[in-house]
DOKEVO-593881 format. One record per atom (N, C-alpha, C): residue in one letter; y, x, z. Coordinates in nm, 2 decimals. Example, Ala and Ser with C-alpha at 12.3 -4.5 7.8 and 13.67 -1.06 7.14 Angstrom:
REM residues 2
R A -0.57 1.32 0.78 $
R A -0.45 1.23 0.78 $
R A -0.33 1.32 0.78 $
R S -0.22 1.28 0.71 $
R S -0.11 1.37 0.71 $
R S 0.00 1.29 0.79 $
END
This chain:
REM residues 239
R X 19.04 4.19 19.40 $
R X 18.95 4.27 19.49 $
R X 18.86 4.37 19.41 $
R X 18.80 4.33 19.29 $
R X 18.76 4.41 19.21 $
R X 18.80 4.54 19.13 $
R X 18.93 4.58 19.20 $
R X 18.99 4.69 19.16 $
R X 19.01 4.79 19.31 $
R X 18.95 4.73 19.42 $
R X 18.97 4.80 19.57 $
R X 18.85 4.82 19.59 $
R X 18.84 4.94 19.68 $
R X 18.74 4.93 19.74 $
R X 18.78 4.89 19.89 $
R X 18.61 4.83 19.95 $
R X 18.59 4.80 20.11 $
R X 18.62 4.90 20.15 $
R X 18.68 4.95 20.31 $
R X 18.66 5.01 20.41 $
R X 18.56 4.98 20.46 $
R X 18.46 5.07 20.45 $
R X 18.35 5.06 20.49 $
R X 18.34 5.09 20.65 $
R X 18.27 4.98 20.75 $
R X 18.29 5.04 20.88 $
R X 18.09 5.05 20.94 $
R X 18.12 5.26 21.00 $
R X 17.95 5.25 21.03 $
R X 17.92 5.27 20.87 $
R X 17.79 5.22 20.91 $
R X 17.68 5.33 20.76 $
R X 17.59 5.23 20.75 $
R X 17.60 5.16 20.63 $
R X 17.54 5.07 20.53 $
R X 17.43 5.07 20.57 $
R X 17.41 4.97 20.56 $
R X 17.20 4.91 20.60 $
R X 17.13 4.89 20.45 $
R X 17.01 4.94 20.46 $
R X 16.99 4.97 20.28 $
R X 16.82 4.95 20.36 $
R X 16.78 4.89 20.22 $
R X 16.60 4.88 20.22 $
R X 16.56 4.90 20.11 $
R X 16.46 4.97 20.04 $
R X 16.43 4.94 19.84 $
R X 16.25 4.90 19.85 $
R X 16.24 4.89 19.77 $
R X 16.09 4.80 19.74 $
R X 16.08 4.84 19.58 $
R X 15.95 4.90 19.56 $
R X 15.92 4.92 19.39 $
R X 15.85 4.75 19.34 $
R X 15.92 4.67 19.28 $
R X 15.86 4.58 19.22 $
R X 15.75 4.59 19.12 $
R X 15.79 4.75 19.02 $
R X 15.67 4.76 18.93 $
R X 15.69 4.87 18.87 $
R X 15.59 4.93 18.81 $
R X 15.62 5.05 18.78 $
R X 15.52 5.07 18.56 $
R X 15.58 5.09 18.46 $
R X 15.52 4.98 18.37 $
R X 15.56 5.09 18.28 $
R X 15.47 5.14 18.14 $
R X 15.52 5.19 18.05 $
R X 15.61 5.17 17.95 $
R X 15.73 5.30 17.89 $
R X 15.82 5.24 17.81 $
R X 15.72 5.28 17.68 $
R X 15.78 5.23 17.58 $
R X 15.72 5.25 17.43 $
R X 15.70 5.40 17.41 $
R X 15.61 5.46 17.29 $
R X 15.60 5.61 17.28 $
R X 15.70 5.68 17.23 $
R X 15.78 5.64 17.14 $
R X 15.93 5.69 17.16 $
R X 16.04 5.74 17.27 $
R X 15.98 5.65 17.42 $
R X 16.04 5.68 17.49 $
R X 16.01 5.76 17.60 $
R X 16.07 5.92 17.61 $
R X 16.05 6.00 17.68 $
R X 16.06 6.02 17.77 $
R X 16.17 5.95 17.79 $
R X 16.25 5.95 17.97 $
R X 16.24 5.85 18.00 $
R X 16.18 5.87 18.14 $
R X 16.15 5.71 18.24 $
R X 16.26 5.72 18.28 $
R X 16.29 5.56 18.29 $
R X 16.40 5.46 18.33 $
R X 16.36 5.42 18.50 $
R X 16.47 5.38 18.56 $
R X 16.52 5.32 18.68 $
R X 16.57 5.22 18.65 $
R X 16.49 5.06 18.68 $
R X 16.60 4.90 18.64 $
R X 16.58 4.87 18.78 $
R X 16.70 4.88 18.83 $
R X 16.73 4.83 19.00 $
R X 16.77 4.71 18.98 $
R X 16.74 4.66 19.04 $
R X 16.82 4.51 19.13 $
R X 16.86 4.50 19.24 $
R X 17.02 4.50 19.29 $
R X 17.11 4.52 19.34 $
R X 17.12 4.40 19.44 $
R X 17.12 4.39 19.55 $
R X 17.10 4.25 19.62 $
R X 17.23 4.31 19.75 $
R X 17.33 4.27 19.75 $
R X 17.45 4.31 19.84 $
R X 17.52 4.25 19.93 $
R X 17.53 4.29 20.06 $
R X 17.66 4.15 20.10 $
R X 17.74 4.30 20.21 $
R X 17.86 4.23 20.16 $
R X 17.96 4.29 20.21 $
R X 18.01 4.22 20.35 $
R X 18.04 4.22 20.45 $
R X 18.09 4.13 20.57 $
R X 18.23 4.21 20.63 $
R X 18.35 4.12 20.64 $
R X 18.43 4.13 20.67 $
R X 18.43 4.16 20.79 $
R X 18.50 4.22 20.89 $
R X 18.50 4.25 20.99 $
R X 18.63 4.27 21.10 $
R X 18.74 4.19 21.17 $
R X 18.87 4.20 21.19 $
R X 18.82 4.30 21.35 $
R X 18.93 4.41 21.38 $
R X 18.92 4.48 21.43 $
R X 19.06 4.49 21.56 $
R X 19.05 4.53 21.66 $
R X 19.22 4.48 21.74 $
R X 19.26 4.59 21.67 $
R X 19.42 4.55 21.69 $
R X 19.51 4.63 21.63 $
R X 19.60 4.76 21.69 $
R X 19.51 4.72 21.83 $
R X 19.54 4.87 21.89 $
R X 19.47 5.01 21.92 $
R X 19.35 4.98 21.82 $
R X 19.33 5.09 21.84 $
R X 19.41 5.24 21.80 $
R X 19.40 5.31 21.76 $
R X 19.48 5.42 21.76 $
R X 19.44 5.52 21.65 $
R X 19.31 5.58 21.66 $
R X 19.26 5.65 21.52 $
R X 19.14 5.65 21.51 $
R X 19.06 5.69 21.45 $
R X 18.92 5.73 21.40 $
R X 18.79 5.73 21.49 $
R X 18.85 5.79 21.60 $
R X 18.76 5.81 21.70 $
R X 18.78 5.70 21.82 $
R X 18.90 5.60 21.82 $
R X 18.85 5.47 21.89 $
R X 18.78 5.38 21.77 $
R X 18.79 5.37 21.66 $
R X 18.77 5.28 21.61 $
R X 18.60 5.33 21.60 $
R X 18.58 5.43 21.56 $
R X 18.41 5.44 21.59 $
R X 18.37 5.41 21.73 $
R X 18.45 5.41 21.84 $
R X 18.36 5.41 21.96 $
R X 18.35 5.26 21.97 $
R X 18.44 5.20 21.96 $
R X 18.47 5.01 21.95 $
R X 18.34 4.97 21.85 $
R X 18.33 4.97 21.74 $
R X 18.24 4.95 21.66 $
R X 18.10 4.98 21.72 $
R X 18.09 5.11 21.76 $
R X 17.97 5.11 21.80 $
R X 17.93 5.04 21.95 $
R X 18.01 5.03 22.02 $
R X 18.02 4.91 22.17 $
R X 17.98 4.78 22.10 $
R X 18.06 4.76 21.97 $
R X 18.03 4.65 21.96 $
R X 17.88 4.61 21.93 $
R X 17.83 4.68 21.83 $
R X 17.68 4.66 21.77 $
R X 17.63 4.65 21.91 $
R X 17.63 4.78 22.00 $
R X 17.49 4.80 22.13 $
R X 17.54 4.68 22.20 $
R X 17.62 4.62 22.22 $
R X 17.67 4.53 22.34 $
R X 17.66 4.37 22.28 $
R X 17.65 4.39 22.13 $
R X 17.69 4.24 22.07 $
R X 17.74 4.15 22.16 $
R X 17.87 4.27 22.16 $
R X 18.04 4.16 22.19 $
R X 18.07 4.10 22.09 $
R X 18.19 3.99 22.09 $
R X 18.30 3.96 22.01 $
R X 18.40 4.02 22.03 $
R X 18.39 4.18 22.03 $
R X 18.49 4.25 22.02 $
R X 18.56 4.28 21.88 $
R X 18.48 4.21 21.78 $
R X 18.50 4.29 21.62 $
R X 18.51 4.13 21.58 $
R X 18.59 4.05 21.48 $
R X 18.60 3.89 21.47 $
R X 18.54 3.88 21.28 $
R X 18.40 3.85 21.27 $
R X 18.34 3.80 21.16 $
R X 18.40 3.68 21.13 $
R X 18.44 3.71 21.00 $
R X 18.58 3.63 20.90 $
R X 18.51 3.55 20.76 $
R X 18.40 3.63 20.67 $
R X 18.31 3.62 20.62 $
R X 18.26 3.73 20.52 $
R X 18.20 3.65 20.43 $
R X 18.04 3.77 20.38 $
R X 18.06 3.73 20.24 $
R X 18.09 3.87 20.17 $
R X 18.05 3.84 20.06 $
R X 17.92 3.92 19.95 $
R X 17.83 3.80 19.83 $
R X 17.73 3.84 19.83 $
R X 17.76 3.94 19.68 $
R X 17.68 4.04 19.64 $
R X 17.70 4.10 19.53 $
R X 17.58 4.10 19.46 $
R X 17.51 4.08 19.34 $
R X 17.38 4.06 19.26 $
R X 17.40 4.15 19.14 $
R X 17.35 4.23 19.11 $
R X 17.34 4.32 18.96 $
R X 17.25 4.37 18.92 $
R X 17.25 4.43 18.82 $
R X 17.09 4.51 18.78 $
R X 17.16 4.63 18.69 $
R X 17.11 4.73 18.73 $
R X 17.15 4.87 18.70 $
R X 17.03 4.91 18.61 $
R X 17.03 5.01 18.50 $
R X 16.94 5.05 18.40 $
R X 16.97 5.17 18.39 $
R X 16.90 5.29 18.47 $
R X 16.96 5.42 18.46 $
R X 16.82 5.55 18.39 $
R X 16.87 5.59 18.32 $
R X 16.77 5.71 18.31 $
R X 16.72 5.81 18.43 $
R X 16.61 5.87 18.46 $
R X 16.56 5.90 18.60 $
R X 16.56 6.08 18.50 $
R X 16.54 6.05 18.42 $
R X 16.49 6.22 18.35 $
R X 16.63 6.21 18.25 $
R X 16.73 6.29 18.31 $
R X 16.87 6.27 18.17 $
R X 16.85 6.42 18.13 $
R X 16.92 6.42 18.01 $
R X 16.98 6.58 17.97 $
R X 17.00 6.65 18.06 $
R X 17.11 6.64 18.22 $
R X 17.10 6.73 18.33 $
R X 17.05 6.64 18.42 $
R X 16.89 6.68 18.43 $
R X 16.80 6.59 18.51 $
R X 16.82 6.67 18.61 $
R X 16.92 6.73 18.68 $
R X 16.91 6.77 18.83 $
R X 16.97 6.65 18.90 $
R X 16.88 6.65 19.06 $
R X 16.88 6.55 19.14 $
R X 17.03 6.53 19.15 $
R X 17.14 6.62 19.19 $
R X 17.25 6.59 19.21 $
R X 17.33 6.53 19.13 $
R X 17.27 6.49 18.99 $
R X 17.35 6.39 18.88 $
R X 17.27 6.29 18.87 $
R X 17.21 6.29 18.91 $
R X 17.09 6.15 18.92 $
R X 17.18 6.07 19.01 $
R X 17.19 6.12 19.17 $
R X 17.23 6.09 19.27 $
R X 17.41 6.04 19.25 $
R X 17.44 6.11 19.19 $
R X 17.62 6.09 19.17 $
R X 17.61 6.00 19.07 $
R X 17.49 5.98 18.94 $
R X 17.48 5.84 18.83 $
R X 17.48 5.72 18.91 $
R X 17.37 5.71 19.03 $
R X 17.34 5.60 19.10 $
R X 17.45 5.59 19.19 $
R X 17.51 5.65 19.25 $
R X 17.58 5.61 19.37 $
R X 17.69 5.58 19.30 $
R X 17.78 5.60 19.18 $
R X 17.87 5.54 19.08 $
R X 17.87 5.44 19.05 $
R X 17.77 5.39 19.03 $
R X 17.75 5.28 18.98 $
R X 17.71 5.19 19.03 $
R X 17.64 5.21 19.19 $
R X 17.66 5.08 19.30 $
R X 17.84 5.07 19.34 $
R X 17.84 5.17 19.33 $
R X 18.00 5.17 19.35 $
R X 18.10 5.06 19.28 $
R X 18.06 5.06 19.15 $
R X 18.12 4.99 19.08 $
R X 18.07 4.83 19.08 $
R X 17.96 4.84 19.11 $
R X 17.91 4.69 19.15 $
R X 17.92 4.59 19.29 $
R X 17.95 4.70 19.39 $
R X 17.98 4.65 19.50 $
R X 18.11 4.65 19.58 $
R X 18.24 4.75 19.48 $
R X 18.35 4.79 19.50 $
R X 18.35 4.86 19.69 $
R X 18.26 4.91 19.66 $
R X 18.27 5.04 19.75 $
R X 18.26 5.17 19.72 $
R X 18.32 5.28 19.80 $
R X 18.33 5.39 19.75 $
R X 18.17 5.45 19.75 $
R X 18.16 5.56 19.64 $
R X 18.09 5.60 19.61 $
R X 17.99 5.74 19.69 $
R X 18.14 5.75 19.78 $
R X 18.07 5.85 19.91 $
R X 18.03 5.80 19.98 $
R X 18.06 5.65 20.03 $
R X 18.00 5.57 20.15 $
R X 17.85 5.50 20.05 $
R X 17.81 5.56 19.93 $
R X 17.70 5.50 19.88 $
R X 17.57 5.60 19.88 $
R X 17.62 5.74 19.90 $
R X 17.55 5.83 19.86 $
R X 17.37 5.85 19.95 $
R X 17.36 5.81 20.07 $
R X 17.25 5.77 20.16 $
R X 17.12 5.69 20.05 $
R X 17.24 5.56 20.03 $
R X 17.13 5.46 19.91 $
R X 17.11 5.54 19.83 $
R X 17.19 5.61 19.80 $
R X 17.15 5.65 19.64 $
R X 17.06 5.75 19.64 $
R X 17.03 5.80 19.75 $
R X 16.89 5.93 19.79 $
R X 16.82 5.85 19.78 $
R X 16.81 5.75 19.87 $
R X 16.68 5.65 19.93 $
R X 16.64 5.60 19.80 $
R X 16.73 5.58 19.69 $
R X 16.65 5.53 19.58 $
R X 16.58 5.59 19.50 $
R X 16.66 5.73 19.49 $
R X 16.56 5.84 19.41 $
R X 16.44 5.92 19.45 $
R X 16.43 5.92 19.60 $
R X 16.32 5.97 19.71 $
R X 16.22 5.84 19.64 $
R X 16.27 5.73 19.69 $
R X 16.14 5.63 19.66 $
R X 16.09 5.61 19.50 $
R X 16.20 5.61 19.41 $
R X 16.15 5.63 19.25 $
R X 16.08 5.71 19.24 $
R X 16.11 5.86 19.25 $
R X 16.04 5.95 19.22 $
R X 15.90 5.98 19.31 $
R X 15.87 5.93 19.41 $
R X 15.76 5.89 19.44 $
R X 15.69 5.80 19.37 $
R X 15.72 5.69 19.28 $
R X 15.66 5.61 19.25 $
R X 15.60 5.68 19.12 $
R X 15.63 5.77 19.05 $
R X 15.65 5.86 18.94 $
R X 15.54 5.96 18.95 $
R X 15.53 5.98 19.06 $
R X 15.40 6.11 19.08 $
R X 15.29 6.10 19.07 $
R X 15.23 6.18 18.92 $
R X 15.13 6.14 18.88 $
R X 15.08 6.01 18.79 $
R X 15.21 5.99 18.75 $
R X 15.21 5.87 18.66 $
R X 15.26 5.96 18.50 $
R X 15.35 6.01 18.51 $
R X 15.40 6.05 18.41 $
R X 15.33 6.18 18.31 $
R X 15.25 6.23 18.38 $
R X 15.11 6.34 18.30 $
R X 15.02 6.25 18.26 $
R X 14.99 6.17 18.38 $
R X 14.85 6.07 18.30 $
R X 14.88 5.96 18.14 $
R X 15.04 5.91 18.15 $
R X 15.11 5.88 18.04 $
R X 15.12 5.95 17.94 $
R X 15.07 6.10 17.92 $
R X 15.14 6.13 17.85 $
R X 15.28 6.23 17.76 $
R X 15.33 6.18 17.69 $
R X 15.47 6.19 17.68 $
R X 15.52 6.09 17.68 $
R X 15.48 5.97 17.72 $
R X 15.56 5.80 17.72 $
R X 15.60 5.85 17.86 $
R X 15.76 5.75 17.83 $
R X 15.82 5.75 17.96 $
R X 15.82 5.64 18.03 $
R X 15.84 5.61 18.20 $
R X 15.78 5.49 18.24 $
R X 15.92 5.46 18.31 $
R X 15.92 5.30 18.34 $
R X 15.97 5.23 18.36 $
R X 15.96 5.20 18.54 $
R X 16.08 5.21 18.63 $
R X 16.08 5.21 18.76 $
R X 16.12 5.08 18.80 $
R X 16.05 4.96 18.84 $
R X 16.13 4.85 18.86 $
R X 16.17 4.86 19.02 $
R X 16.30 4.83 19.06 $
R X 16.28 4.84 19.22 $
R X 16.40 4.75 19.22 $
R X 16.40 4.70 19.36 $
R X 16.50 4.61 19.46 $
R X 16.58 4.70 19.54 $
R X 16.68 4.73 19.56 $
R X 16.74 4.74 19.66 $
R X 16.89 4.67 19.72 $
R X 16.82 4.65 19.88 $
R X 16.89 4.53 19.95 $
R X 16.99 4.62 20.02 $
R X 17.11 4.60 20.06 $
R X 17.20 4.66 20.11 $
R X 17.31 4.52 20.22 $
R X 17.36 4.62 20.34 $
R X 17.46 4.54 20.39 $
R X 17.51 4.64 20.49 $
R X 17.67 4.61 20.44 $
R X 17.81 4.64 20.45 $
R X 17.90 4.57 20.50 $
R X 17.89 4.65 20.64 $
R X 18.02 4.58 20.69 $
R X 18.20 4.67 20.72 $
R X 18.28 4.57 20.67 $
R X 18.37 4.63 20.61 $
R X 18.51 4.61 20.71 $
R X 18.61 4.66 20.74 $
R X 18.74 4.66 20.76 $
R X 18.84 4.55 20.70 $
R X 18.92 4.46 20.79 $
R X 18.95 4.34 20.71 $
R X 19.11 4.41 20.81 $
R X 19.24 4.36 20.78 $
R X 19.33 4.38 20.83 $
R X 19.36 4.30 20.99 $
R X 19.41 4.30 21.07 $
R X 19.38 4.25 21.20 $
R X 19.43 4.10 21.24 $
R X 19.40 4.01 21.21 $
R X 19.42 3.83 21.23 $
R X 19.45 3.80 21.35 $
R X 19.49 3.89 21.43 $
R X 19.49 3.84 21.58 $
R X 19.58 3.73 21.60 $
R X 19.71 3.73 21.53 $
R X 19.82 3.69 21.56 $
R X 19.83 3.54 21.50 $
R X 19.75 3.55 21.44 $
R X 19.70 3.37 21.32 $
R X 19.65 3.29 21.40 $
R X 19.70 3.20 21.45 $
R X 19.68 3.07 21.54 $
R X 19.60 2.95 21.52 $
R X 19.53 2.97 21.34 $
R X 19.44 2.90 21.31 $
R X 19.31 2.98 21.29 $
R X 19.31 3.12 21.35 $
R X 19.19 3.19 21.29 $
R X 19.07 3.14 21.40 $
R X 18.97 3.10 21.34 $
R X 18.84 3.05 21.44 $
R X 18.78 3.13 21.51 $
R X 18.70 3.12 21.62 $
R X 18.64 3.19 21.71 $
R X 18.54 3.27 21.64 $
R X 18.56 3.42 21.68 $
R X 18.41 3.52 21.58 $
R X 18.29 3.44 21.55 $
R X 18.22 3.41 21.67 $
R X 18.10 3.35 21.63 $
R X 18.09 3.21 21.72 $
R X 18.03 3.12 21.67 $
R X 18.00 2.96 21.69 $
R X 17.84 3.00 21.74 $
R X 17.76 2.97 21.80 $
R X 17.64 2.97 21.86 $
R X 17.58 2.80 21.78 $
R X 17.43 2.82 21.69 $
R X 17.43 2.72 21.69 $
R X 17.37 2.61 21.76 $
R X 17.31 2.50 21.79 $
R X 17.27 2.41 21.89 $
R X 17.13 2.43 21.95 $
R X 17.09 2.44 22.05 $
R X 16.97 2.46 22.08 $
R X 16.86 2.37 21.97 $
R X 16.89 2.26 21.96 $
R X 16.83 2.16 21.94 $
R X 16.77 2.19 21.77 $
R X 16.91 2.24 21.73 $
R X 16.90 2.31 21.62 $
R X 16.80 2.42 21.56 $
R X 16.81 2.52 21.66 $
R X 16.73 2.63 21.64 $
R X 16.58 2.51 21.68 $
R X 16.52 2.50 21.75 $
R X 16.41 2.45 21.78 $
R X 16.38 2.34 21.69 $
R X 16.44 2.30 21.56 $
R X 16.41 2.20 21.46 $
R X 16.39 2.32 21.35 $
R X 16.38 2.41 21.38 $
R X 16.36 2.53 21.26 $
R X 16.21 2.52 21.22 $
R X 16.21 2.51 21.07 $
R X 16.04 2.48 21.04 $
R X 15.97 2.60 21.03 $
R X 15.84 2.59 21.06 $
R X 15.76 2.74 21.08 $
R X 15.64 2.73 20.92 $
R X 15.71 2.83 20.87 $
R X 15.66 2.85 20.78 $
R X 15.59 2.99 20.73 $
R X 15.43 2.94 20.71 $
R X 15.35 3.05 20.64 $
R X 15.37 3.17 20.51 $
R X 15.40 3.26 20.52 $
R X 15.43 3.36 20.46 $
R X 15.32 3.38 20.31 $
R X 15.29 3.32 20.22 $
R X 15.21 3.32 20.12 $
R X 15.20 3.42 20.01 $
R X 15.31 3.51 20.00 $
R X 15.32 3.58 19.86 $
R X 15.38 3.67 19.93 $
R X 15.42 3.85 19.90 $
R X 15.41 3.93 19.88 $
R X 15.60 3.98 19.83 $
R X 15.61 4.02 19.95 $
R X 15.81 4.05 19.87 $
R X 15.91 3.96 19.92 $
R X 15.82 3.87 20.09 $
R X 15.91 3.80 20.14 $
R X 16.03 3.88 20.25 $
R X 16.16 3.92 20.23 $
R X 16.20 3.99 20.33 $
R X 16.31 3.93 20.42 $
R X 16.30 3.95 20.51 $
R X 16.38 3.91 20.62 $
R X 16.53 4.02 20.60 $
R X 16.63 3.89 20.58 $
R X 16.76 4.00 20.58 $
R X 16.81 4.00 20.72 $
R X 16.75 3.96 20.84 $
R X 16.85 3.99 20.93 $
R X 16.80 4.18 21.00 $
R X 16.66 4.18 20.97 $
R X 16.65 4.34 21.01 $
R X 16.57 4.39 20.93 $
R X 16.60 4.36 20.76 $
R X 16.59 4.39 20.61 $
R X 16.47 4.48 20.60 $
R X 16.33 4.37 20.64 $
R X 16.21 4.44 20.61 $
R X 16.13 4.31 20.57 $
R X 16.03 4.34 20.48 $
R X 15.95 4.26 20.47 $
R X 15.84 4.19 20.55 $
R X 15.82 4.03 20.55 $
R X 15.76 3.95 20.62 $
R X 15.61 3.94 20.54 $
R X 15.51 3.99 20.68 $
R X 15.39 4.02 20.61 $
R X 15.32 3.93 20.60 $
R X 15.23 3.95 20.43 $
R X 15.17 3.84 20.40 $
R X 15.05 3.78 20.53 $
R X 15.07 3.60 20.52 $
R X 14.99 3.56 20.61 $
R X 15.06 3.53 20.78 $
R X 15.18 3.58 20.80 $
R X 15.21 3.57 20.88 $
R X 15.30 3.44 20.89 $
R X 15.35 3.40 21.01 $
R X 15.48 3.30 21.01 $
R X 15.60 3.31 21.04 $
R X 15.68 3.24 20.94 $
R X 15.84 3.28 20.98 $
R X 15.87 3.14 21.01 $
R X 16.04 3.15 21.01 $
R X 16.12 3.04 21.06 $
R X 16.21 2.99 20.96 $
R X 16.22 2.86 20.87 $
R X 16.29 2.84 20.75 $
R X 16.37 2.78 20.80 $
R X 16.49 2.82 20.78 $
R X 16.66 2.72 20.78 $
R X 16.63 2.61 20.68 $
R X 16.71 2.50 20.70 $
R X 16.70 2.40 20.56 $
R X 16.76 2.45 20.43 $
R X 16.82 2.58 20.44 $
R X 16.90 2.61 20.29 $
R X 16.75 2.67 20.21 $
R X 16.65 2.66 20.28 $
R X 16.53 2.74 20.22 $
R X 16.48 2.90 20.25 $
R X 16.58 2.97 20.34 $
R X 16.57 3.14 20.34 $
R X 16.48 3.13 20.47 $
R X 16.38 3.25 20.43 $
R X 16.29 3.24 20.55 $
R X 16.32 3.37 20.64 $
R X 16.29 3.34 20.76 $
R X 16.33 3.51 20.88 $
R X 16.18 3.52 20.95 $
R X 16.16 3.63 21.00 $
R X 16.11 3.63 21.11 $
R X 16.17 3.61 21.26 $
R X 16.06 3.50 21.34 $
R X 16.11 3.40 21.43 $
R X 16.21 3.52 21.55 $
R X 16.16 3.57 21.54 $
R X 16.26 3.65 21.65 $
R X 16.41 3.71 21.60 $
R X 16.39 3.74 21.49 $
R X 16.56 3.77 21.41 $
R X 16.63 3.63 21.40 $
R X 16.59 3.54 21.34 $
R X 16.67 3.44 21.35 $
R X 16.70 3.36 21.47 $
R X 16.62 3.36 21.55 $
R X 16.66 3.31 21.68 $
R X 16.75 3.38 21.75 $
R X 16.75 3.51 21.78 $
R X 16.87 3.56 21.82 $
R X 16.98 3.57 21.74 $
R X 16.97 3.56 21.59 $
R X 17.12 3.54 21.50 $
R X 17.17 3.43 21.55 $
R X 17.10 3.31 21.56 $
R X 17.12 3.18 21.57 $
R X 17.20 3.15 21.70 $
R X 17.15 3.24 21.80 $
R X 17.24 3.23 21.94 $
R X 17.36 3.29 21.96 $
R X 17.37 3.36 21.82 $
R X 17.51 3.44 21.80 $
R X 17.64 3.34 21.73 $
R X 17.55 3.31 21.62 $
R X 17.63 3.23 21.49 $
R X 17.48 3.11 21.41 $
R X 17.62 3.02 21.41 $
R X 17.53 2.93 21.34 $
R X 17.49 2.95 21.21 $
R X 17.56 3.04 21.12 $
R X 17.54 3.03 20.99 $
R X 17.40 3.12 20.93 $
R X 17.38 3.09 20.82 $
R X 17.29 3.15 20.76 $
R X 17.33 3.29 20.77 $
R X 17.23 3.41 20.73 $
R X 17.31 3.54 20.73 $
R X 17.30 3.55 20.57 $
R X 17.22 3.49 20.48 $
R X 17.21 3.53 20.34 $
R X 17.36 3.41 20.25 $
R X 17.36 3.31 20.36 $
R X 17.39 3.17 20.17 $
R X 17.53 3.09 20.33 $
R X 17.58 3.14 20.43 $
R X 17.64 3.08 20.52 $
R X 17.60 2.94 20.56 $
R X 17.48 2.92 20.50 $
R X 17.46 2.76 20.53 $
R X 17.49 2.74 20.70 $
R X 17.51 2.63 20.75 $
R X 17.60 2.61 20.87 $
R X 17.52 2.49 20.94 $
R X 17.43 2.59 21.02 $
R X 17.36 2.44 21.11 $
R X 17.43 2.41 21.21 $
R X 17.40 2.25 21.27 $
R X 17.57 2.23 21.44 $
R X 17.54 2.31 21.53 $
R X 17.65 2.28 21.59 $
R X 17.66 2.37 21.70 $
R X 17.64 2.30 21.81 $
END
């Protein structure tokens, strides 16, 4: 798999967060970008009759607004890296900044690098904001951009219809289940909810699965009536 790329289906869900923003040594001129790469790819089986480009977008998108089981979730895979890129190169124009970064998620997530190019703005819009007015008051020291960015892709899997052991899209988990979900106080700062990939504000309450991952109570409660599983680690509560 590591030599393919996904079929990417629809346009990647992406969020970034500056963790820190920190001087490099006086030697160093050019501020740095150290991303952390937080990925899940989801497979997605599709009927086999559609026909070209333009059903297969209209189905996809019926599917999301309708949250049918028109599309059959098969599974999810997670991707974790850390990228170290210079923000000020030899050709510091934005469009090699943007083609540095979007290569190189590419290569860590084995998706194409045109279906990356959105992230790869969103990360340089938000870097270089973090930069303004940091880098005159420094000096000639170059600073250091720490950021997260969370990503999810859902992808094109070949069509399983015909496979007589393939399981039902989604399993709903148990009422009894969801309402054993513990409610848990939000204490620290950088808690995010991956099912609508924003952060859970300090002081407030979410909803912890037993695998430990916290949501906010209304994302997970509706995931939960979809599919039993976790959306970050597939932990699997009954049904």
């Amino acid at each position: 798999m590591a030599d393919e790329y996904w079929e990417v289906l629809g346009d990647p869900y992406y969020a970034t967060r500056i963790l820190e923003v920190s001087e490099l040594p006086e030697t160093a001129v050019k501020s740095q970008l150290w991303l952390d790469i937080n990925a899940t790819v989801t497979q997605i089986v599709l009927p086999s009759n559609l026909e070209d480009d333009e059903d297969l977008e209209d189905h996809y998108k019926a599917m999301m607004l309708e949250d049918d089981q028109m599309g059959q979730l098969t599974e999810s895979f997670d991707y974790h890296d850390k990228l170290e890129i210079d923000l000020l190169m030899d050709d510091s124009s934005t469009s090699s900044i943007l083609a540095t970064i979007s290569n190189e998620l590419s290569k860590s997530i084995h998706v194409s690098s045109q279906d990356l190019q959105c992230v790869a703005a969103t990360i340089v819009h938000d870097a270089a904001r973090s930069l303004v007015g940091r880098v005159c008051s420094s000096g000639s020291r170059g600073l250091r951009v720490h950021m997260e960015a969370c990503i999810k892709i859902d992808a094109i899997v070949d069509d399983m219809a015909a496979d007589d052991e393939v399981q039902p899209a989604f399993v709903p988990a148990s009422k009894s289940a969801i309402e054993k979900l513990e409610r848990v106080r939000v204490e620290t700062a950088g808690v995010c909810c991956s099912v609508c990939i924003a952060e859970i504000a300090v002081g407030s309450e979410g909803r912890g699965l037993p695998c430990s991952h916290i949501y906010h109570e209304a994302c997970i409660v509706e995931w939960l009536e979809k599919s039993r599983f976790c959306p970050l680690c597939r932990f699997s509560l009954p049904a």
